[in-house]
ZAMARGU-4260 file (C-alpha; in steps of 0.2 Angstrom, whole numbers, plus 5000, padded with zeros to 4 digits):
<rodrens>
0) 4918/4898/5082 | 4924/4895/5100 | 4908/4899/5112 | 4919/4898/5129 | 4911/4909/5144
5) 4919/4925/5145 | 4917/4941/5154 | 4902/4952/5159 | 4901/4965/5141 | 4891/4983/5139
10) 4874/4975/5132 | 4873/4994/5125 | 4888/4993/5117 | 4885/4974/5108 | 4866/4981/5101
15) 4872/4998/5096 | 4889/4986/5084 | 4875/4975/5080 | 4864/4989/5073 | 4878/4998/5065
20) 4883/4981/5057 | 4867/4982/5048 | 4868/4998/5042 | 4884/4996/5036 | 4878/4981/5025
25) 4865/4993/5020 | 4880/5003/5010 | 4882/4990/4997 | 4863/4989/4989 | 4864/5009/4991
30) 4880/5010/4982 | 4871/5000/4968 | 4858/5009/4965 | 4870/5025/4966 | 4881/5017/4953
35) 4868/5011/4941 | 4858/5026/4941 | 4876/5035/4934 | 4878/5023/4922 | 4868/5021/4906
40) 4853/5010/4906 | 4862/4994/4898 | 4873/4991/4912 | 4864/4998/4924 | 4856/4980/4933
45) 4878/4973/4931 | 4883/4987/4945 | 4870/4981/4956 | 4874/4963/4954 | 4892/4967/4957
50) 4892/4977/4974 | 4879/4961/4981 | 4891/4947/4974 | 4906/4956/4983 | 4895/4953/5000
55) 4896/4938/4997 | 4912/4934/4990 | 4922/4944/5003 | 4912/4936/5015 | 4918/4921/5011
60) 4936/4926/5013 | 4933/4936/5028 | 4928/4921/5038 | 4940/4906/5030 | 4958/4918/5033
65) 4952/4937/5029 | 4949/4943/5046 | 4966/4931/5055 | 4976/4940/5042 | 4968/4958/5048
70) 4965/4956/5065 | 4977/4944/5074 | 4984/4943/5089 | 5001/4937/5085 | 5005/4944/5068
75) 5020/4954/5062 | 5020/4972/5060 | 5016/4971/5039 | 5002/4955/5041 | 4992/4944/5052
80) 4995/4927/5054 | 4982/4911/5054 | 4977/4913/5073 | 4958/4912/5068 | 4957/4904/5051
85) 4941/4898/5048 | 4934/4907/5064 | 4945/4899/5074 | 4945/4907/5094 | 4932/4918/5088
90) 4918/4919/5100 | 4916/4930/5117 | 4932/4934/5121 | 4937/4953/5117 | 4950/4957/5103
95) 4962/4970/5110 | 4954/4985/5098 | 4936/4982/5106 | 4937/4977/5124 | 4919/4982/5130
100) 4910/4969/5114 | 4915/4950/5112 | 4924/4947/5097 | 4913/4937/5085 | 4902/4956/5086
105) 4920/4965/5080 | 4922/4950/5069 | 4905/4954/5061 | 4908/4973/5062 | 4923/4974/5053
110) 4917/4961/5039 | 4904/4975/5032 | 4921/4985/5029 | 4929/4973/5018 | 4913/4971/5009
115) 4911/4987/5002 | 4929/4994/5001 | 4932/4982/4985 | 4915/4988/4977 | 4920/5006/4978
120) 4932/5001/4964 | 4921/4993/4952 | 4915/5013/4949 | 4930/5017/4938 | 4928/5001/4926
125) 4910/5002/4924 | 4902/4998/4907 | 4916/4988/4901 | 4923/4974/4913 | 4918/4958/4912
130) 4910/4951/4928 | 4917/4934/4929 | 4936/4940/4931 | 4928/4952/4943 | 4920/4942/4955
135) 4938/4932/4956 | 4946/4949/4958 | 4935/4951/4973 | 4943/4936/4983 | 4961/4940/4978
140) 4960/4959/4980 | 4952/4957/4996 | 4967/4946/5003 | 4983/4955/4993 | 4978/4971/4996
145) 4963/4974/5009 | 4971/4963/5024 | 4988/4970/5023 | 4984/4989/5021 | 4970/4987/5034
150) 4983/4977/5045 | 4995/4990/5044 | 4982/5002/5052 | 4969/4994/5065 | 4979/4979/5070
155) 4988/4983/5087 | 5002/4975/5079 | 5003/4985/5060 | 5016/4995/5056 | 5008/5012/5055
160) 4997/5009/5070 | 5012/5006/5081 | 5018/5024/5077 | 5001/5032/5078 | 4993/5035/5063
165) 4976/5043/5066 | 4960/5032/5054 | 4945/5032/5064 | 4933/5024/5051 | 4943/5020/5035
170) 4951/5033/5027 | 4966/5022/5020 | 4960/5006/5019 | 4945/5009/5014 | 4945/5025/5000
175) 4964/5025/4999 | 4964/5009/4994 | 4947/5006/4984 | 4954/5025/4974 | 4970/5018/4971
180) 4965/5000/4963 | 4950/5010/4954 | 4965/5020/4947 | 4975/5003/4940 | 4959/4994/4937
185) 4954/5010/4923 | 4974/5009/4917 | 4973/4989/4913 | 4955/4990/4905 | 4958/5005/4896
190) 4945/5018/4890 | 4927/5015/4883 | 4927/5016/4866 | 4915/5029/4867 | 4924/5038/4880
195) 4923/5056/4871 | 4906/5056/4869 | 4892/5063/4883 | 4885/5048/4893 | 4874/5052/4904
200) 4868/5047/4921 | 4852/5037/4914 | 4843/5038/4932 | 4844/5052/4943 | 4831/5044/4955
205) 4843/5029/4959 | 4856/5041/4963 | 4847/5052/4974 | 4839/5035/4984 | 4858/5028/4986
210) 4863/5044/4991 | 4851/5041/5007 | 4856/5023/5009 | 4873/5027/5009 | 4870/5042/5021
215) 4860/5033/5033 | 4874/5018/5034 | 4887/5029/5035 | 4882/5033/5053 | 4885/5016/5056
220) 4901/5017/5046 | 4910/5030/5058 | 4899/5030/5075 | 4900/5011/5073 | 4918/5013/5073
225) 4921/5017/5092 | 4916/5001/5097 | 4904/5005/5109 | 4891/5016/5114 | 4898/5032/5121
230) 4902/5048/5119 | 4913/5047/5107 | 4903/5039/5094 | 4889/5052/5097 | 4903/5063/5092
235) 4909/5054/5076 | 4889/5054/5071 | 4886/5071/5072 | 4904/5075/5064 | 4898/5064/5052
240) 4881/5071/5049 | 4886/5092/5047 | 4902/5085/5034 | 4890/5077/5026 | 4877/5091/5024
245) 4891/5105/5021 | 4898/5094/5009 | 4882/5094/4997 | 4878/5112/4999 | 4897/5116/4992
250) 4896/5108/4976 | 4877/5113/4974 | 4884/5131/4975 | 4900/5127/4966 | 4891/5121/4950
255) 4879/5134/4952 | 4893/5147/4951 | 4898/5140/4932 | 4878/5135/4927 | 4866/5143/4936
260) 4858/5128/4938 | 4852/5119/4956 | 4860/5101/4952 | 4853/5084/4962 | 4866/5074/4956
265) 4880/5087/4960 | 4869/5088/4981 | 4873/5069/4980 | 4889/5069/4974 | 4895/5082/4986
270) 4886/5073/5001 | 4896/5059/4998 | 4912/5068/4994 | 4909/5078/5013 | 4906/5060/5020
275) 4920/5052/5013 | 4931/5064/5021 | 4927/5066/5037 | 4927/5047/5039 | 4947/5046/5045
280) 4943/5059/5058 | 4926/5058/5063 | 4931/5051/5081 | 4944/5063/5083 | 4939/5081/5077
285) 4924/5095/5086 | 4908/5099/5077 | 4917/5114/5072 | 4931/5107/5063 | 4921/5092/5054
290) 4914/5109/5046 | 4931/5112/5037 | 4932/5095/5033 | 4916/5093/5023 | 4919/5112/5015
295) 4937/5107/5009 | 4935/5089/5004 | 4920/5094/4993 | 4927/5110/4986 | 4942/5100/4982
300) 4934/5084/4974 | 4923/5094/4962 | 4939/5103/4956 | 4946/5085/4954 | 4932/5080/4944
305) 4932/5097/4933 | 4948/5091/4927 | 4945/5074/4923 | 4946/5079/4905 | 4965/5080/4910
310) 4968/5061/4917 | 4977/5050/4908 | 4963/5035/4912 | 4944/5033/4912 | 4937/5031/4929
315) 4918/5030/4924 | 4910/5035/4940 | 4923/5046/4947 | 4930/5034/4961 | 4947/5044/4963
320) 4941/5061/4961 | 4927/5058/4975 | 4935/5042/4986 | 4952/5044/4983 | 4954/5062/4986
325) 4942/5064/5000 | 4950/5050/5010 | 4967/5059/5006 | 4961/5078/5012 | 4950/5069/5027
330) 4968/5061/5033 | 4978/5076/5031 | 4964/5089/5041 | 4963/5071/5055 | 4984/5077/5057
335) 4979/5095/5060 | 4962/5096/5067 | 4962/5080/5080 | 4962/5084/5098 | 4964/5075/5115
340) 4947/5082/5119 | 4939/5071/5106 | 4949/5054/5110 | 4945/5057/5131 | 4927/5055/5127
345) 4930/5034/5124 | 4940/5034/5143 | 4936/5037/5158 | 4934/5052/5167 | 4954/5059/5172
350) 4963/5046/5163 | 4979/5052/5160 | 4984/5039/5146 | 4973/5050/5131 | 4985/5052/5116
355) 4989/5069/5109 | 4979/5074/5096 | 4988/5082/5078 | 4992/5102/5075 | 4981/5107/5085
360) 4987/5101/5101 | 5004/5106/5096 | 5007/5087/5088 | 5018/5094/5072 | 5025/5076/5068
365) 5004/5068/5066 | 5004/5076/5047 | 5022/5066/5043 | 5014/5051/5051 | 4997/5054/5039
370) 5007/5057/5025 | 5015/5040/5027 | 4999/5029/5028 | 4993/5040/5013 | 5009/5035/5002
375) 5011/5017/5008 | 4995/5014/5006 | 4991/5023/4990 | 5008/5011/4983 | 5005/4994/4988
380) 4985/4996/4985 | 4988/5003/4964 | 5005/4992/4962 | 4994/4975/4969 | 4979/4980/4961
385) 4989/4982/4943 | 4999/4967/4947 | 4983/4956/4947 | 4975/4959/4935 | 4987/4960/4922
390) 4991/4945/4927 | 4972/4939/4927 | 4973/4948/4909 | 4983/4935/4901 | 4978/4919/4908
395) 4964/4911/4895 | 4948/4912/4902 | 4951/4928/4912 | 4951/4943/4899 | 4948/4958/4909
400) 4938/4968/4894 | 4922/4964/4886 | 4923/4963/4866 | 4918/4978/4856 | 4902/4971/4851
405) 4898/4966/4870 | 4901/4985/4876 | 4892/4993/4865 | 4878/4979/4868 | 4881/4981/4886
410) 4884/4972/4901 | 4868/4967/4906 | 4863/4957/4891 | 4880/4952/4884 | 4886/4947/4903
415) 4869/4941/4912 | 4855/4938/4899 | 4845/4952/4910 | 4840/4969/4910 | 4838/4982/4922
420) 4820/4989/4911 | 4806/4976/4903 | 4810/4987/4888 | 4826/4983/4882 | 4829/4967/4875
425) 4831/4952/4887 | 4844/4943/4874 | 4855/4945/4861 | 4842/4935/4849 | 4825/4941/4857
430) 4815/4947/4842 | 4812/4967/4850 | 4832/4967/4850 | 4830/4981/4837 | 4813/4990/4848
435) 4823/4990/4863 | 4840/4997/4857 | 4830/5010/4847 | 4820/5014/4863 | 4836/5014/4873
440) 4847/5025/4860 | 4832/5036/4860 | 4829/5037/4880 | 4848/5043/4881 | 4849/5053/4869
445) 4833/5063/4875 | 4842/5063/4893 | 4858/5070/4886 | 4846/5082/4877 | 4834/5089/4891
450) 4849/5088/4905 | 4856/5105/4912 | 4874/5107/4907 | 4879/5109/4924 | 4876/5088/4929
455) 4888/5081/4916 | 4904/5089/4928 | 4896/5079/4941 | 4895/5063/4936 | 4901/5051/4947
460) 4901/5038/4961 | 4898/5037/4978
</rodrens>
């Protein structure tokens, strides 16, 4: 990385990216431990080994041509070109989209992103993929569908940034994009073969302990996003906080209106869901309006999951009814609720160059541009995804699926030789293979037994 002099930076600014960076990164183990608590017990340990591999994997990409193709310079208006490949001129000078940080700390930043965005979608195909395909899918996902859609919308050059497309955080290429290949990934694997039966989140502890992972990075994941410590990204924090916090307390209510039950796994679910959607608009809407956002994107999600009966596919974990539609409602409220209040707090006092906000500010033409990074996105994300891996599918070596015997042996064992509790069995030969899948059947079958009713509509991901 090029280490040149360069100017005077906000050390303010540099440790408040830095910090946020971290907790960003602390998104990926939380939404392991969100994921596997879900699932059932015997692929439980493979979600968690899957969100940490994709750290690592995407990091990879990120640094050889991943972040050149997001973030240059000197690209087109559909993709980057390879102005930093392999780090190249990446150092202390400032990219464009972070002037007051040297750009090795948005480099780093915007990495943490990429990471988890491909992880999201792992939720859908839980409890029958096979990992090795996956981790490849990982690196080819991350450069055919990540860089472009991300391109299009944070590079100063990308199509749909040039006309003023409002994503403060991630709403498109981050849950847009993540909902829309969770979609295709459930279409080409197909449902679990024992998709109409109950199956039941096997640990509600590990949900609720992602859930405040997830929470606490996601400050970072939207404050981080102003690119410095201001104002602004006080703003997008406390937006951030009250969706989040509304978001819970809606489907809490919502379930208990059906049950009569107080739900933990429908608190978390809805959390996340308010979370999800204000993350395109936390930099640009009031306290007030993150309100609505965290109201309607988790009133609406727990109707999409009530229907799931209805979808065609089997997303495990509920990525699309929680991800997918959140980002979509946070990005249409982000065209009516943004106002030029919100942008002025990032400049300086009087500037005259703030951009108008959405509906609000009498912008009726921000909601078409919305609508165009939703579809554009939402059709080059599914489309990629699908073309992949059904190309992946038939090449020898890189079925998708695991065998009928491995699923209902689970991924754990069949996939890594390991297991998430000492009691089920470590290998397909080890002697207590017969104790620990009689233990197993009966610890699931006692959790689908004592359970309330009112958890099984909200199962899902993070």
């Amino acid at each position: 990385m090029d280490t040149a002099a360069t100017p005077n930076y906000d050390s303010g600014s540099i440790a408040w990216i830095l910090m946020s960076t971290a907790l960003v990164f602390l998104m990926c183990p939380g939404l392991g431990l969100f994921y596997s608590g879900l699932a059932r017990a015997k692929n439980a340990l493979s979600l968690m080994f899957l969100t940490m591999i994709a750290v690592s994997v995407v990091s990879i990409q990120w640094y050889f041509w991943g972040y050149s193709l997001t973030f240059s310079e000197t690209g087109g208006p559909f993709i980057g070109d390879l102005a930093h490949f392999v780090g190249r001129n990446v150092g202390w000078n400032a990219h464009p989209n972070a002037p007051n940080i040297p750009s090795s700390t948005f480099f780093i930043f915007q990495l943490m992103f990429a990471c988890i965005t491909p992880a999201l979608a792992f939720g859908a195909s839980a409890e029958r993929m096979k990992m090795g395909p996956s981790i490849l899918f990982l690196f080819i996902w991350s450069t055919v569908v990540y860089n472009f859609t991300t391109y299009w919308i944070w590079s100063p050059n990308g199509w749909l940034s040039v006309r003023g497309v409002m994503d403060y955080a991630g709403g498109t290429p981050v849950h847009i994009s993540s909902g829309s290949a969770a979609v295709a990934y459930a279409l080409v694997l197909g449902k679990r073969k024992d998709y109409n039966k109950s199956n039941q989140p096997h640990n509600v502890s590990f949900v609720y302990i992602g859930t405040g992972l997830l929470w606490f990075g996601w400050f970072g994941f939207n404050a981080g996003s102003a690119l410095a410590a201001n104002a602004r990204a006080v703003q997008a924090l406390i937006n951030t906080h009250l969706a989040g916090s509304v978001g819970g307390l809606v489907w809490v209510l919502l379930d208990y209106r059906h049950e009569k039950k107080l739900s933990l796994i429908g608190y978390c679910t809805g959390a996340v869901a308010g979370l999800a959607t204000i993350t395109p608009g936390s930099g640009y809407v009031s306290g007030a309006s993150s309100l609505v956002f965290g109201l309607l994107g988790s009133a609406i999600c727990n109707i999409c999951v009530a229907w799931k009966s209805k979808y065609h596919f089997d997303d495990a974990l509920d990525v699309f009814a929680v991800h997918y539609v959140g980002g979509l409602v946070g990005l249409l409220l982000t065209g009516i609720f943004a106002q030029q209040s919100i942008m002025a707090l990032s400049y300086p006092v009087g500037a005259t160059d703030v951009p108008i906000g959405g509906f609000l500010d009498g912008n009726y033409h921000r909601i078409l541009i919305q609508m165009a990074a939703i579809g554009s996105v939402t059709a080059w994300s599914f489309l990629g995804t699908y073309v992949i891996l059904t190309v992946m599918n038939r090449i020898p070596g890189l079925h998708l699926r695991l065998d009928e015997n491995e699923e209902e042996m689970g991924t754990d064992m069949a996939q890594m030789g390991e297991t998430a509790y000492g009691f089920l069995p470590k290998s397909m030969t080890d002697s207590s293979l017969a104790v620990g899948a009689f233990q197993l059947k009966a610890m699931e079958e006692a959790t689908t037994s004592t359970t309330p009713a009112v958890i099984q509509p909200s199962v899902q991901q993070a």
